[in-house]
C-alpha positions in Angstrom: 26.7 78.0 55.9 29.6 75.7 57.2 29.2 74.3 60.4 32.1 72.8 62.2 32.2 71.0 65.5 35.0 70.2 67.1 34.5 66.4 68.3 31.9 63.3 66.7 30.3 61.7 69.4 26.5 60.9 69.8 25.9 65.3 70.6 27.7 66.2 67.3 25.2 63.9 65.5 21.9 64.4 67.2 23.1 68.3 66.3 23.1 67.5 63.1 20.1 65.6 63.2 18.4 68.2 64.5 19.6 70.9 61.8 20.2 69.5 58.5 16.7 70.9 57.4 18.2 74.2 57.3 20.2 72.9 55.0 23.6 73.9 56.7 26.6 71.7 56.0 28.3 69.8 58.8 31.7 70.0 59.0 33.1 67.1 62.3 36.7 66.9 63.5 36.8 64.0 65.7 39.8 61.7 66.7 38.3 58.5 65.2 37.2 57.6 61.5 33.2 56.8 61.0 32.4 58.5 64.2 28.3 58.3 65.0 28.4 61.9 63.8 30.8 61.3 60.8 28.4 58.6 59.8 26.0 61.2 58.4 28.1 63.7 56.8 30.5 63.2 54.2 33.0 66.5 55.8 34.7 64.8 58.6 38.7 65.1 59.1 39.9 62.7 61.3 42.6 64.6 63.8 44.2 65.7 67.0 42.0 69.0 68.4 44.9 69.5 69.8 47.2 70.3 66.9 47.0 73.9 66.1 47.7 72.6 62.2 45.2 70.0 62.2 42.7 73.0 64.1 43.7 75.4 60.9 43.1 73.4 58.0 39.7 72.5 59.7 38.7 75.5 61.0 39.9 77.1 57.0 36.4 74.9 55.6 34.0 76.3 58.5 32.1 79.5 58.6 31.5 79.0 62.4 32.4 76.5 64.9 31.0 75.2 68.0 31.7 72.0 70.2 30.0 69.1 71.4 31.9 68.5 74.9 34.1 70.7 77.2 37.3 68.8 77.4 39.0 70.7 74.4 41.5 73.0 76.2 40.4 76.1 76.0 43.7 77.7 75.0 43.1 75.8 71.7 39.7 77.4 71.3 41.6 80.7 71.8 44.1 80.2 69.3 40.8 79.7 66.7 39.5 82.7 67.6 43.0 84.3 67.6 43.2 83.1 63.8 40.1 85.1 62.7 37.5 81.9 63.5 34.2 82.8 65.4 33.9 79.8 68.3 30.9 79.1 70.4 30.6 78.7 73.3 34.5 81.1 73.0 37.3 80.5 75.1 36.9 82.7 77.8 33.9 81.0 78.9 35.3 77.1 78.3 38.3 79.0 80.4 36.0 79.3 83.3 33.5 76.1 83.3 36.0 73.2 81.8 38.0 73.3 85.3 35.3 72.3 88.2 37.7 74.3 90.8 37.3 77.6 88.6 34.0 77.1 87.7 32.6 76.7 91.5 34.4 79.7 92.2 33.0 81.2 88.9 29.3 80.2 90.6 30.1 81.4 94.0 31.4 84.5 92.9 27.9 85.9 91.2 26.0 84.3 94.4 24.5 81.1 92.9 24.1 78.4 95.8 26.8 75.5 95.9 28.2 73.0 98.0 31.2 73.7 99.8 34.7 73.0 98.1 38.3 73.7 98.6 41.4 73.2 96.4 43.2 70.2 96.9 47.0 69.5 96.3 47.9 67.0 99.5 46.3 64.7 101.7 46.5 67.1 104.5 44.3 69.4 102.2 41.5 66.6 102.3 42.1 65.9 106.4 41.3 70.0 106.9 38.4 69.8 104.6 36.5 67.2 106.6 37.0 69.0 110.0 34.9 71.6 108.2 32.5 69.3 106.6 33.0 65.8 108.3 32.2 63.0 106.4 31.6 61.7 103.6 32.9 64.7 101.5 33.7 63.7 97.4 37.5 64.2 95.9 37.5 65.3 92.0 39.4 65.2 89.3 39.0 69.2 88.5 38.8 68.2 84.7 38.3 65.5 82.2 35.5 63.9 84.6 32.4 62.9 83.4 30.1 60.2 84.6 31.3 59.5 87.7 34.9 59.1 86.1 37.4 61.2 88.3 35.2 61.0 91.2 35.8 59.5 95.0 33.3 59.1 97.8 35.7 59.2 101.1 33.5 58.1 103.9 36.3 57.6 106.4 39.9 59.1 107.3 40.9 55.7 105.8 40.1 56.0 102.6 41.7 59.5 102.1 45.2 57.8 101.0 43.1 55.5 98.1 40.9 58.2 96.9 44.1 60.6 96.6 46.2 57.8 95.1 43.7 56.7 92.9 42.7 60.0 91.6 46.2 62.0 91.7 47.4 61.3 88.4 44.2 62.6 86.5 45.8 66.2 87.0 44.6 69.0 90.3 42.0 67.7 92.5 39.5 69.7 94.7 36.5 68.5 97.4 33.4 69.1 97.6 31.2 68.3 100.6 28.8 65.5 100.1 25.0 66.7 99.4 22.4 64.7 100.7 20.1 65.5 98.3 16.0 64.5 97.8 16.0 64.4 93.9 18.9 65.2 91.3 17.2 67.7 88.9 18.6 69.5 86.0 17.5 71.8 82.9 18.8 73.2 79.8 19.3 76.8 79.3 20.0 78.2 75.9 20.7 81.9 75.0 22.0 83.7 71.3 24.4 85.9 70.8 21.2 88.7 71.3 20.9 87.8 74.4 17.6 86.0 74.1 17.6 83.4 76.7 15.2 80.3 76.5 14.5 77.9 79.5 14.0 74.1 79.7 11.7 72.5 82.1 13.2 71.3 85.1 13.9 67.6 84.4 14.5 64.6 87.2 17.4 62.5 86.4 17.9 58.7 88.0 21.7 57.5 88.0 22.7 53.9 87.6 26.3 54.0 88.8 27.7 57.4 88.6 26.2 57.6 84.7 22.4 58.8 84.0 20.2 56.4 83.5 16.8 57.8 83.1 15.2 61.8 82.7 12.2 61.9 83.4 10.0 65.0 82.3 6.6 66.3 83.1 4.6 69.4 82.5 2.7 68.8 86.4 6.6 68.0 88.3 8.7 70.8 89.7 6.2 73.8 89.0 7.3 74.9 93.0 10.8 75.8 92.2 10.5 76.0 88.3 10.7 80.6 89.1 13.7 79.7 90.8 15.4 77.3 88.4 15.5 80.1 85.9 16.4 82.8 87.8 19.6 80.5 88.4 20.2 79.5 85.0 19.1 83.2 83.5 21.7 84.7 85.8 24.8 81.8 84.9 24.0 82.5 80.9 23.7 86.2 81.4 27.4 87.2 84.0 29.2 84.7 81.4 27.6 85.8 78.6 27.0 82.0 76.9 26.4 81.5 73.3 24.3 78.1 72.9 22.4 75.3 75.2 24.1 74.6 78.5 23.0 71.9 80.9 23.1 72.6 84.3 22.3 69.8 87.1 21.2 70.6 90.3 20.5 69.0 93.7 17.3 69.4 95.4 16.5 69.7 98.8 13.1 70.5 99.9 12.6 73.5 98.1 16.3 74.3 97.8 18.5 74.3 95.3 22.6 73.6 95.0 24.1 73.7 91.6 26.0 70.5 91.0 27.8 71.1 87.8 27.6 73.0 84.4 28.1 71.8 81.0 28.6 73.9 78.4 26.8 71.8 75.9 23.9 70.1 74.3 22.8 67.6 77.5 22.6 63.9 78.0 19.3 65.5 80.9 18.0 67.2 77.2 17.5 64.0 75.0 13.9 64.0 75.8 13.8 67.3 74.2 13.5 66.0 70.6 10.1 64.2 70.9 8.9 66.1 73.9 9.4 69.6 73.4 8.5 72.2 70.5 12.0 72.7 70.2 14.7 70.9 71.0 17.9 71.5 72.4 20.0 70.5 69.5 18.1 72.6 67.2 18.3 75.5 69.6 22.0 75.2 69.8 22.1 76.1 66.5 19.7 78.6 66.4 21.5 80.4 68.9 25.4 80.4 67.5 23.6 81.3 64.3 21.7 84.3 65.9 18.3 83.0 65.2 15.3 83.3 66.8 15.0 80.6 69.9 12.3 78.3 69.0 9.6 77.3 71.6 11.1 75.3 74.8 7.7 74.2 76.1 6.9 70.2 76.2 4.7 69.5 73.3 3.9 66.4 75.6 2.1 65.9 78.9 5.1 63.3 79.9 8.4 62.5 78.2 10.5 59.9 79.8 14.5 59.3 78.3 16.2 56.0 79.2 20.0 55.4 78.0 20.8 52.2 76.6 24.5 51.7 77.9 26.6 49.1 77.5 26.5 45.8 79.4 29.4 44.0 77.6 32.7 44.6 75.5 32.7 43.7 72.0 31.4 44.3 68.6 28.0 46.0 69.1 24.5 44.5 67.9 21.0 45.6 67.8 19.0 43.1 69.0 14.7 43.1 69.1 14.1 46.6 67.9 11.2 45.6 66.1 9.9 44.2 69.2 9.8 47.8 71.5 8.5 49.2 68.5 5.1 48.0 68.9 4.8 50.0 72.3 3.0 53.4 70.9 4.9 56.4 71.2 8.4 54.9 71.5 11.1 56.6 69.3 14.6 55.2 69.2 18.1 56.3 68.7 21.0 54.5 68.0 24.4 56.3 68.2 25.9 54.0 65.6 29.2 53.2 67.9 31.0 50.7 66.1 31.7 48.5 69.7 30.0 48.8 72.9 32.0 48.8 76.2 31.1 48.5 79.9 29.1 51.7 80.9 29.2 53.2 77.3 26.3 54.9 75.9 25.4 53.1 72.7 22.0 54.8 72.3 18.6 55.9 74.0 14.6 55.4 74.1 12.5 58.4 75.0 9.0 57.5 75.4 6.4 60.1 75.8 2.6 59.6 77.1 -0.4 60.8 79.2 -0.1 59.0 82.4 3.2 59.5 83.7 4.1 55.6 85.6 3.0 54.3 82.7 4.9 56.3 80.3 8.0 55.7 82.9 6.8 51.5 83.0 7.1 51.5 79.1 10.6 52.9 79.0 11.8 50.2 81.5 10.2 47.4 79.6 11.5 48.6 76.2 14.8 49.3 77.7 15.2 45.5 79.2 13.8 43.8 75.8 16.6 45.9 73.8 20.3 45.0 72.7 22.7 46.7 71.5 
């Protein structure tokens, strides 16, 4: 069986990773040569996902193809699927998540709780919305933003010209109301094409400017609203009918729950997944465009805690002291294999998993200050 995914990044490989002892062949289209997932396979055609050509020769080598983010226009998944190619998740679903505007609607629509939000095409559009809401309230790019890129925090009636200036020529905007939230939770849902739906446990994740910095997972948190969390997530999969693992972050307040934002993909809140649960999410994803059985979502450990390790600097990248976090017990380490490391670019993670859960949390931050990359 021929896998293709459309894109190379750190997901792609970690898919791979995961799933290469089913002896599939990987097949990676990504828009740079020796991407971290084009490392480890010898099938990777270095395009444009945008040109239809360059989608038909690669699709022409793949029995089946999913993707490994959500910013490949979903009229181009169409026009796969239009030329006899079976895509997953398809393009009517990427039609209804990859635009935040349509996506809240999407949510709203089959009654799962969000924040408030409007459309937003002037300033004057912003100015109504915070009569509504007051301030703060948060302008978005209603595409192509991901960790905290396309994002403004307008506190004031002053800063509505900046954050519309700033933000404008990223493409449509919208505004959500601002959530004063108690934690920032999230989970992984993943259903096959059956219909057979697996949850994840309900994670906490810690941001470090606008990107996630730590997920921590525990068999004893969030067993209060864990009935609720999948009723949520069961519901999403189900009225879209999803193929695959989708993250879906949340914010918690008390015992309620607002649903931040889907991705319709393996999840930077699901790394912990590999050492910490029976099954992990990249393995599931491919057990579910393929049909197969879901494997077992429960946490093989009492704690797992992921920390990224993002970049600090610009420049060629370099791991420095591995050996050193190494001695810690239980620590397993990934590298993504990116080539240069950037300002706020994930170059890799450590997921440490463990009995006591501040220690296990202690152990990640230590590792995470001793290592380089």
């Amino acid at each position: 069986m021929k896998i293709g995914i459309l894109g190379g990044g750190q997901l792609a490989r970690m898919i791979m990773e995961e799933s290469y002892r089913y002896g599939f062949e990987f097949h990676i289209l990504s828009k740079e040569a020796e991407s971290p997932a084009g490392q480890i396979t010898k099938y990777e055609t270095t395009g444009n996902w945008n040109d239809e050509e360059c989608l038909k020769k690669f699709s022409s080598e793949c029995d089946i193809i999913t993707l490994e983010n959500e910013f490949i226009d979903f009229q181009k998944i169409k026009y796969l699927e239009d030329t006899g190619n079976k895509v997953y998740p398809d393009s009517r679903t990427m039609k209804l998540i990859q635009d935040k505007m349509r996506q809240k609607e999407t949510l709203e629509k089959i009654n799962i709780p969000v924040a408030e939000f409007c459309a937003v095409e002037t300033r004057e559009d912003i100015l109504k919305f915070t009569e509504r809401n007051s301030y703060p309230v948060i302008l978005k790019s209603r595409t192509m933003g991901y960790d905290g890129k396309g994002n403004f925090e307008i506190k004031s009636a002053q800063d509505v010209d900046k954050a519309f200036e700033t933000l404008s020529h990223r493409g449509k905007l919208m505004c959500e109301s601002f959530i004063k939230f108690d934690k920032e939770i999230a989970t992984q849902i993943v259903r096959n094409k059956s219909g057979e739906i697996k949850v994840y446990p309900v994670v906490e994740t810690i941001q470090k400017n606008h990107i996630c910095n730590m997920v921590i997972a525990s068999r004893n948190l969030f067993q209060n609203i864990k009935e609720k969390v999948e009723e949520i997530g069961k519901k999403i999969v189900t009225e879209l009918d999803y193929v695959g693992v989708m993250g879906i972050e949340m914010f918690l307040l008390d015992d309620k729950i607002l649903v931040n934002e889907l991705a319709p993909r393996v999840h930077n809140s699901g790394h912990y997944t590999i050492e910490g649960c029976y099954t992990s999410q990249f393995e599931n994803h491919i057990r579910a465009i393929m049909n197969f059985p879901l494997g077992d979502t429960g946490m093989s450990e009492e704690n797992a805690v992921m920390i990224n390790i993002i970049g600090e600097r610009n420049g060629e990248a370099g791991l420095k002291r591995l050996g050193k976090i190494l001695t810690n017990g239980r620590v397993y380490f990934h590298n993504y294999g990116k080539k240069e490391t950037r300002h706020g670019r994930k170059m890799g993670h450590i997921t440490v998993t463990g009995e006591n859960l501040k220690e296990t949390i202690r152990t990640a931050e230590r590792c995470r200050e001793e290592i380089e990359i």
